[in-house]
PLY file of the C-alpha trace (Angstrom):
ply
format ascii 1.0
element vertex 303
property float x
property float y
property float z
element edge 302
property int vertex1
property int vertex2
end_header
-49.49 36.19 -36.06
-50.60 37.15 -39.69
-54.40 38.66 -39.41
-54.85 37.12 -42.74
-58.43 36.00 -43.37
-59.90 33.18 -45.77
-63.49 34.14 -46.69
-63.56 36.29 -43.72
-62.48 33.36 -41.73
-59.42 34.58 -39.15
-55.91 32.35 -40.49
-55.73 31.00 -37.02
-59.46 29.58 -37.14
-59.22 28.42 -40.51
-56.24 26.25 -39.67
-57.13 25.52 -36.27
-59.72 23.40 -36.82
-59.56 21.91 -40.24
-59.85 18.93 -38.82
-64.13 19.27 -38.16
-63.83 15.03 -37.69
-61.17 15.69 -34.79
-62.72 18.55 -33.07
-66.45 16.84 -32.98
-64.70 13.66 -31.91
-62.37 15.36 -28.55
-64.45 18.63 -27.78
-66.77 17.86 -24.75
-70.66 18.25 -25.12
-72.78 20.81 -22.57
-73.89 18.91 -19.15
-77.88 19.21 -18.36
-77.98 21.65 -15.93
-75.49 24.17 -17.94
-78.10 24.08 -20.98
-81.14 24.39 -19.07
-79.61 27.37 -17.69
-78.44 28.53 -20.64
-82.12 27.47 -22.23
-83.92 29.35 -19.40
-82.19 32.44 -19.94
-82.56 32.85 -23.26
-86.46 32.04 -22.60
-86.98 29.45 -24.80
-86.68 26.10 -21.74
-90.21 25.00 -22.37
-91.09 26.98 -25.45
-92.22 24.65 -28.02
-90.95 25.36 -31.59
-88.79 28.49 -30.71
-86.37 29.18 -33.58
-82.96 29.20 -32.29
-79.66 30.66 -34.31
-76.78 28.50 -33.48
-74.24 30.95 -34.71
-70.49 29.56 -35.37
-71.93 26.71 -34.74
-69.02 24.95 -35.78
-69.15 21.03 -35.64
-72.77 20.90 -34.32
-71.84 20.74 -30.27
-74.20 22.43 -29.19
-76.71 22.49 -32.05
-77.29 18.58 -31.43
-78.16 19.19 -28.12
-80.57 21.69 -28.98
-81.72 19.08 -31.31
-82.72 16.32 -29.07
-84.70 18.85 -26.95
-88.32 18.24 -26.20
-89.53 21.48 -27.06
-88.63 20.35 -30.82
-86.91 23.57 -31.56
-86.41 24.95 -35.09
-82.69 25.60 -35.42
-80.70 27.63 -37.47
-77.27 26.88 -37.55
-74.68 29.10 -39.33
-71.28 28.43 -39.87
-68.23 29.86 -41.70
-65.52 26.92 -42.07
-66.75 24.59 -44.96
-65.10 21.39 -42.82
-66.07 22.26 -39.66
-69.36 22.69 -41.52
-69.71 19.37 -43.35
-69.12 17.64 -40.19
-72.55 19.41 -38.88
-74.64 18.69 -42.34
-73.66 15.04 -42.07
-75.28 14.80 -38.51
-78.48 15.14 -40.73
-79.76 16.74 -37.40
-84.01 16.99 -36.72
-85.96 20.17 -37.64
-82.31 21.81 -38.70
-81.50 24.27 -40.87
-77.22 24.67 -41.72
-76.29 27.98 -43.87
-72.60 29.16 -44.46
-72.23 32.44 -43.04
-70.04 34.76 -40.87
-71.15 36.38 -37.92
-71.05 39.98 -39.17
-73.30 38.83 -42.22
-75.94 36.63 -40.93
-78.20 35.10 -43.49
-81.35 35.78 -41.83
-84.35 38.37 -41.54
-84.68 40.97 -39.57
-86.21 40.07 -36.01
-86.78 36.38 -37.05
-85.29 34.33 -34.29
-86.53 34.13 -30.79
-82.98 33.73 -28.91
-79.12 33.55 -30.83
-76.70 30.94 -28.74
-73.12 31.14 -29.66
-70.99 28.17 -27.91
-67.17 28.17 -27.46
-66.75 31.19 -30.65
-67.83 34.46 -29.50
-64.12 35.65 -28.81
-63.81 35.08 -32.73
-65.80 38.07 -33.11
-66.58 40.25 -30.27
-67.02 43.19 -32.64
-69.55 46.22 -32.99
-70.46 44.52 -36.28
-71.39 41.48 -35.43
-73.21 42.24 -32.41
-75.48 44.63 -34.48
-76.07 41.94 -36.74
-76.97 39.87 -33.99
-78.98 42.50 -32.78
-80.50 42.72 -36.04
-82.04 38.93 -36.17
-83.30 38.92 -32.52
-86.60 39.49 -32.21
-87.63 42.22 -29.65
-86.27 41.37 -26.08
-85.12 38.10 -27.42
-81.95 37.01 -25.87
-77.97 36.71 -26.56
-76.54 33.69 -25.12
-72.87 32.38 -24.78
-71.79 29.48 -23.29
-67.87 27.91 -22.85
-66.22 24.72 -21.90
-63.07 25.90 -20.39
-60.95 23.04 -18.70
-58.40 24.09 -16.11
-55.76 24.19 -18.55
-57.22 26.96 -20.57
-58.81 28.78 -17.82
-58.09 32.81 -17.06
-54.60 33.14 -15.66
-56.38 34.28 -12.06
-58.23 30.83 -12.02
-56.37 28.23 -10.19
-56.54 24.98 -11.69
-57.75 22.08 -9.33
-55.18 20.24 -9.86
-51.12 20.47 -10.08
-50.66 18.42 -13.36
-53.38 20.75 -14.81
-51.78 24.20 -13.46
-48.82 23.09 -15.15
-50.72 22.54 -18.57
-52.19 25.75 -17.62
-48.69 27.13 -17.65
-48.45 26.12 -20.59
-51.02 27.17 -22.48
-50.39 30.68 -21.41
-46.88 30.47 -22.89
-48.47 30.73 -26.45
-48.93 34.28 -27.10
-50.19 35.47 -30.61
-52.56 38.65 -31.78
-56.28 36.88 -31.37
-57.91 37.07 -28.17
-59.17 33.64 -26.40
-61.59 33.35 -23.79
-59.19 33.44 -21.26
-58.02 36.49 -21.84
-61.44 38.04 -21.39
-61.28 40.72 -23.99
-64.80 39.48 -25.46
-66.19 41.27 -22.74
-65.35 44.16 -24.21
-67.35 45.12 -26.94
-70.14 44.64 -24.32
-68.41 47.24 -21.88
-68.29 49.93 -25.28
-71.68 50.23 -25.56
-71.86 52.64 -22.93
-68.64 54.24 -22.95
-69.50 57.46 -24.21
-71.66 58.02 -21.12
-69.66 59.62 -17.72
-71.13 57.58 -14.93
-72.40 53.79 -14.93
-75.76 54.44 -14.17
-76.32 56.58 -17.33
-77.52 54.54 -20.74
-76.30 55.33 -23.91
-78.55 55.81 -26.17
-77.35 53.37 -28.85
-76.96 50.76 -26.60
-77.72 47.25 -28.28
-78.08 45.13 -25.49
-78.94 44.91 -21.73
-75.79 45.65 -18.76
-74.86 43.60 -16.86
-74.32 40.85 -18.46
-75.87 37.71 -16.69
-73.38 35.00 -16.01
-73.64 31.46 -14.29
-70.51 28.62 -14.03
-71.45 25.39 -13.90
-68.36 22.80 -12.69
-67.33 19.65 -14.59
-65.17 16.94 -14.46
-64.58 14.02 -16.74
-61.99 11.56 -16.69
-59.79 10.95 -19.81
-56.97 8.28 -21.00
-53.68 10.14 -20.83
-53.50 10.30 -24.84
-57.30 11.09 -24.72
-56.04 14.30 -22.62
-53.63 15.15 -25.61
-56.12 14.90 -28.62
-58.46 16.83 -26.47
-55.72 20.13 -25.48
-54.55 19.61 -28.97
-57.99 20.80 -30.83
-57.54 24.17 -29.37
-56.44 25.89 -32.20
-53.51 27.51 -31.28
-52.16 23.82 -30.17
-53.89 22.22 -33.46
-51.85 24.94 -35.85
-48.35 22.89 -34.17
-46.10 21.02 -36.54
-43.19 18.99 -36.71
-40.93 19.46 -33.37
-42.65 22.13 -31.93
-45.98 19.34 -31.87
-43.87 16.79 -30.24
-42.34 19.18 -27.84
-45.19 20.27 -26.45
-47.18 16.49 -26.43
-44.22 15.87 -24.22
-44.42 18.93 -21.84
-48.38 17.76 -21.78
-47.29 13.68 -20.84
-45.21 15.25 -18.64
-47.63 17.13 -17.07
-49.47 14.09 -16.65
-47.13 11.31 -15.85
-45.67 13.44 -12.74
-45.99 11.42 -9.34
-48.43 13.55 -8.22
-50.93 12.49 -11.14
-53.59 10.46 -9.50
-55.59 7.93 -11.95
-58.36 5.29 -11.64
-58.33 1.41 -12.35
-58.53 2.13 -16.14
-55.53 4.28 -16.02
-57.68 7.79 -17.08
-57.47 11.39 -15.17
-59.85 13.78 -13.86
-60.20 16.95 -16.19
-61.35 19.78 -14.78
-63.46 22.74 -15.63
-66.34 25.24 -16.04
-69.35 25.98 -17.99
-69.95 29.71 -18.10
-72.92 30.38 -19.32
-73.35 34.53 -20.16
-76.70 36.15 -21.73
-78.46 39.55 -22.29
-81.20 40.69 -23.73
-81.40 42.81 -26.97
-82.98 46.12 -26.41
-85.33 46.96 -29.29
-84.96 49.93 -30.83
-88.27 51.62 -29.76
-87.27 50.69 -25.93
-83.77 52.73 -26.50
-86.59 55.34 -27.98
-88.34 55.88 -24.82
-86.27 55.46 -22.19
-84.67 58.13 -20.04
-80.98 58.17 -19.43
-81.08 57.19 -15.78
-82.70 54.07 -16.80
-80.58 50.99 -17.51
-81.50 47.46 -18.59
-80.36 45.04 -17.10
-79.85 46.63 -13.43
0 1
1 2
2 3
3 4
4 5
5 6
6 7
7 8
8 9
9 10
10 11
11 12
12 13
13 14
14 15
15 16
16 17
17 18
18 19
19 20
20 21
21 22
22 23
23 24
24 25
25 26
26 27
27 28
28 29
29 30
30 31
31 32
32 33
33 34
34 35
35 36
36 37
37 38
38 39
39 40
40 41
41 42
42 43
43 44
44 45
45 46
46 47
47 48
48 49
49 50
50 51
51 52
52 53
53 54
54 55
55 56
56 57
57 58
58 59
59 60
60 61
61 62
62 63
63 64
64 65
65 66
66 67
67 68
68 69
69 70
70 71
71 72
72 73
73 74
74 75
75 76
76 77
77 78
78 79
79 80
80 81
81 82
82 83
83 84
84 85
85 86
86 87
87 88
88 89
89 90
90 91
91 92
92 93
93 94
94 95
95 96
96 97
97 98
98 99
99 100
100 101
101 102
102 103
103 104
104 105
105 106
106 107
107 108
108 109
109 110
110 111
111 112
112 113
113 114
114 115
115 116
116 117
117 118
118 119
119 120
120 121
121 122
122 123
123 124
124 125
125 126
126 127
127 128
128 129
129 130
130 131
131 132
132 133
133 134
134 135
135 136
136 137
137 138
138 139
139 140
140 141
141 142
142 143
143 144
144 145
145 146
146 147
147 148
148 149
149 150
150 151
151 152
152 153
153 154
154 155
155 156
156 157
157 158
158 159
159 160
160 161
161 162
162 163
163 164
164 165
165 166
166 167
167 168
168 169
169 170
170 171
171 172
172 173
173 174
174 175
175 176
176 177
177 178
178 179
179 180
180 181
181 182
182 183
183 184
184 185
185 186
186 187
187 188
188 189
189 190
190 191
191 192
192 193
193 194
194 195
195 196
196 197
197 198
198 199
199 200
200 201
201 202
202 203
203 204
204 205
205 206
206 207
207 208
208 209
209 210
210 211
211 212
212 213
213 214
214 215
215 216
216 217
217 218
218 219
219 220
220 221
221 222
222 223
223 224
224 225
225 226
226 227
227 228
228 229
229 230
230 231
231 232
232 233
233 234
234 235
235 236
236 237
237 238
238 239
239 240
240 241
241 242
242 243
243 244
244 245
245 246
246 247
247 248
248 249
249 250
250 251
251 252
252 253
253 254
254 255
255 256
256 257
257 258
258 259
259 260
260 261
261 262
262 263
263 264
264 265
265 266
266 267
267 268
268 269
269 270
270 271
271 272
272 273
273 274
274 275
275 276
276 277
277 278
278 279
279 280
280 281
281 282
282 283
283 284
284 285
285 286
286 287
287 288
288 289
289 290
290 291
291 292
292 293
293 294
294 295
295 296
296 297
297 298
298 299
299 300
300 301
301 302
């Protein structure tokens, strides 16, 4: 794949979800008890008026959610892709802010948000620049969090999908190889991991280490149940399937049908199927640069 970008905006993103309307209308939303975990690790469940970056915010997913909360949050949402953007401004969301703007150029203060959330993106940019910048708008000890939808069919090759229909979409999916990383390949994790790479041993902490090892990390199951062609406009906004034209589209909405018309399918009076899938919620907390300062190597946030 070409790593062409459009206003800093990876080809595959930028054409991946051009349609905003499609995405906000088939991507799920985040259960209860997956937000207030989320919420309660970044520190802000219960803090009235915390401001909140909701970066790559895309659509407004999350950010709506964050809306509606009674804590009456003041959000920041930033996000690149002008149509995945408008489809946010037009929610004409409560005590929200929406600013075009890339990950590794936030367009925000220095230290002026209590806690950054970043849902179903941070594989976009799991760079040493943006996490600085990230690092750079967190206030002292305020926290990083990251939280996925991943159904069964786009899961980590080592996760077994709960189903058979949805291993074989998982199958699938893993036949479509190209240069950016996805969550399920895990790479994000990464840029995390390099932090502290120029250090021997585990237990030492680099000195220019951003934010707090290990990472926390808590999945939260889900299950919804879908029409058949429901299923298909929902595995076709991920944007490697979205990108599909002409008879390579139709090929794979067949393999998918397939998938779910084999015998083995099992469906309820109104004809839908169970989707599977987790929630993983990650966080860590930045580490102010005074507290890198003063600690001694053998100390490690985090532990």
């Amino acid at each position: 794949m070409s790593s062409t970008t459009h206003g800093g905006i990876k080809d595959r993103a930028q054409k991946g979800f051009a349609d905003g309307a499609n995405y906000d209308k088939y991507r799920p939303s985040y259960l209860p008890a997956a937000t207030e975990e989320l919420l309660s690790q970044c520190r802000v469940s219960g803090k009235s008026n915390a401001k909140i970056l909701d970066l790559a915010a895309g659509s407004g997913k999350l950010t709506e959610v964050l809306a509606r909360r009674p804590e009456e949050y003041e959000i920041v949402a930033v996000e690149p892709h002008d149509g995945m953007r408008k489809v946010l401004v037009d929610k004409h969301l409560p005590r929200t802010t929406v600013k075009a703007g890339r990950a590794d150029a936030i367009p925000l203060p220095d230290e002026s948000v209590d806690a950054v959330t970043v849902a179903q993106a941070f594989h976009w940019f799991s760079d040493e620049t943006s996490l600085k910048e990230i690092h750079r708008v967190l206030r002292p000890h305020g926290v990083l969090g990251l939280v996925w939808n991943i159904e069964d069919y786009n899961a980590p090759r080592e996760r077994e999908a709960t189903t058979p229909w949805e291993q074989k979409m998982q199958d699938l999916t893993w036949t479509f190889q190209d240069s950016e990383a996805r969550f399920r390949h895990q790479k994000w994790k990464k840029v995390f991991e390099d932090q502290s790479k120029s250090t021997p041993l585990s237990l030492i902490w680099a000195k220019d280490q951003l934010f707090a090892l290990p990472l926390g990390e808590h999945r939260e199951p889900f299950e919804i149940w879908l029409g058949k062609e429901a299923v298909w406009e929902r595995y076709a906004t991920i944007s490697h399937i979205a990108v599909l034209k002409g008879e390579e589209r139709e090929r794979t909405k067949q393999k998918v049908m397939d998938a779910l018309n084999s015998s083995e399918v099992e469906t309820n009076e109104k004809g839908e199927v169970a989707v599977h899938g987790l929630t993983y919620v990650v966080w860590t907390s930045k580490i102010p640069e005074d507290g890198r300062a003063g600690l001694t190597e053998v100390e490690r946030p985090g532990a």
